[in-house]
N, C-alpha and C positions, 0 to 999 in steps of 0.2 A: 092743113093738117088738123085734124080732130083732133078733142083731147082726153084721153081717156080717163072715168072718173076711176081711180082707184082701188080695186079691193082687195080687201082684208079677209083672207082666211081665219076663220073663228074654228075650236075645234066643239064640236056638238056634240055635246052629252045626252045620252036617250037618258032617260027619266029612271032606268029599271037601275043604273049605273050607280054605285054608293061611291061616296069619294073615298081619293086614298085612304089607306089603312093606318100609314104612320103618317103624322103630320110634323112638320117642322118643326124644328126647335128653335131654328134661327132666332125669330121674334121673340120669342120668352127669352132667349139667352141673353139679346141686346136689352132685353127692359128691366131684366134683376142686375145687371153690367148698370145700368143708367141708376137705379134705385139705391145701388152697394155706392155707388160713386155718391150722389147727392149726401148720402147717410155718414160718409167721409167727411165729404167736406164741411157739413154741420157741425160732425163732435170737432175738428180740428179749431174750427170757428170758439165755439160753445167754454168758457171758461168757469164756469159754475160746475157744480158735479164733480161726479168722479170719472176717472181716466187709468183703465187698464185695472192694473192687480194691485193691491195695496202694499206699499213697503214693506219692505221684510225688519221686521224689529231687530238692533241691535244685541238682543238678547239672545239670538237664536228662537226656538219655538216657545221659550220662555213668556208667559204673559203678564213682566215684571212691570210695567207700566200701568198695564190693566189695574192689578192687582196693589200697585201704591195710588190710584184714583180710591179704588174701594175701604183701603186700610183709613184713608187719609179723611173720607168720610162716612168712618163708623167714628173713629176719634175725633170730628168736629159735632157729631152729634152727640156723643157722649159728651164733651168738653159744652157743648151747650147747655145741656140738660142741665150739668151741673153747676151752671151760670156762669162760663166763663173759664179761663185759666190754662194752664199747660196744654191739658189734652185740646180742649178748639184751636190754640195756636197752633200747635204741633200738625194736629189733622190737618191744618189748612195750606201750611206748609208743604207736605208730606202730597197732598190731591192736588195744588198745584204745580209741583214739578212734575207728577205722572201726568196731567194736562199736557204739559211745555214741552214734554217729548213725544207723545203721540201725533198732537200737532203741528211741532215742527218739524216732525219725520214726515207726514203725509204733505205740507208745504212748500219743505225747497224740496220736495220730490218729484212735485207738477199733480199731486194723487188728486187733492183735494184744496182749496181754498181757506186760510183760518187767517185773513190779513188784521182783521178786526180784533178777532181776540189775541193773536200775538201782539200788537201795536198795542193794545190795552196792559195789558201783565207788566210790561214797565212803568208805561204811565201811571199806572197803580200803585206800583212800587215807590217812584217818584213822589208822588203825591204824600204816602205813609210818611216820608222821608219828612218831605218841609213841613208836615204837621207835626213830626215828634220833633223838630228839630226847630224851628223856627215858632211853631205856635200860631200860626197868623190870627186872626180876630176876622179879616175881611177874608172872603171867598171868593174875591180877585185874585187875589196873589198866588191860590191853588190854579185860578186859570190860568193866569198867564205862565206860569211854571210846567202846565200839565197838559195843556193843548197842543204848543208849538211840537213838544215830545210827540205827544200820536201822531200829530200829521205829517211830520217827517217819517217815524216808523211805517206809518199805514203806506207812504207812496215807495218808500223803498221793500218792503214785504212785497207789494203787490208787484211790484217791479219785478221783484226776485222769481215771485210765483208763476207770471206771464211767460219768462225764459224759460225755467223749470217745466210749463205746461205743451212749452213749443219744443221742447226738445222730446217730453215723455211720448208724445202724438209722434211726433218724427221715429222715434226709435219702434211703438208698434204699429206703424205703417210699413216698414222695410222690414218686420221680421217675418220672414217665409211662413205661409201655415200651413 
């Protein structure tokens, strides 16, 4: 028996012939599918930045927090100017509690990352403490009093905000757009 070599019908286009009119979409659709996906899985990755819409303030549309950062530092620079006294303490007071809530509204929220500067505000606090209190002369005794404090805060913050950040990704992935 002979063996036949095979052939393949091709279909021949004369040259005068333009191609289709509509071209498929198929391949675009699969490669913005592949693109949307990677870009997923990046932000879900990605822990710096921000993530979605910014919390909603406790205030309602009120910009009370804004607005006690800015009070709180025209009275530290008035209280400056002045060399000190009521108004610098007060103002400073005053801009860092509107700090501590904007903050740690956007942190255990997954918004935004502030592990560093929450973890600091106590240990600062701290610190104030054993010098009005204790007096020390060596700037040991501030360390060891004031470290162990950040590093415990810093690893549980970032703890908090990790959760906080896996859960905010999880909830705008599953919501329908």
């Amino acid at each position: 028996m002979a063996q036949r070599k095979s052939i393949k019908s091709r279909k021949r286009r004369s040259r005068g012939i333009a191609p289709r009119a509509v071209a498929s979409t198929r391949r675009e659709t699969r490669a913005e599918r592949q693109v949307q996906t990677e870009r997923e899985l990046k932000r879900g990755e990605r822990v710096l930045g921000r993530e979605g819409e910014r919390p909603v303030s406790p205030f309602g549309g009120l910009p009370i927090s804004e607005l006690a950062i800015l009070v709180g530092l025209i009275a530290a620079a008035i209280g400056f100017v002045q060399g000190g006294g009521p108004a610098l303490i007060v103002g400073l007071i005053v801009c860092t509690l509107g700090v501590i809530e904007v903050t740690s509204r956007e942190h255990f929220s997954g918004y935004r990352s502030h592990t560093a500067l929450l973890a600091a505000i106590p240990s600062v606090a701290l610190e104030v403490a054993v010098v009005l209190i204790f007096k020390p002369s060596q700037r040991a005794v501030l360390v060891l009093a004031v470290v162990p404090v950040f590093v415990a805060l810093f690893w549980w913050l970032r703890r908090r905000f990790l959760i906080a950040r896996q859960a905010r990704v999880a909830r705008i992935h599953t919501r329908p757009s």
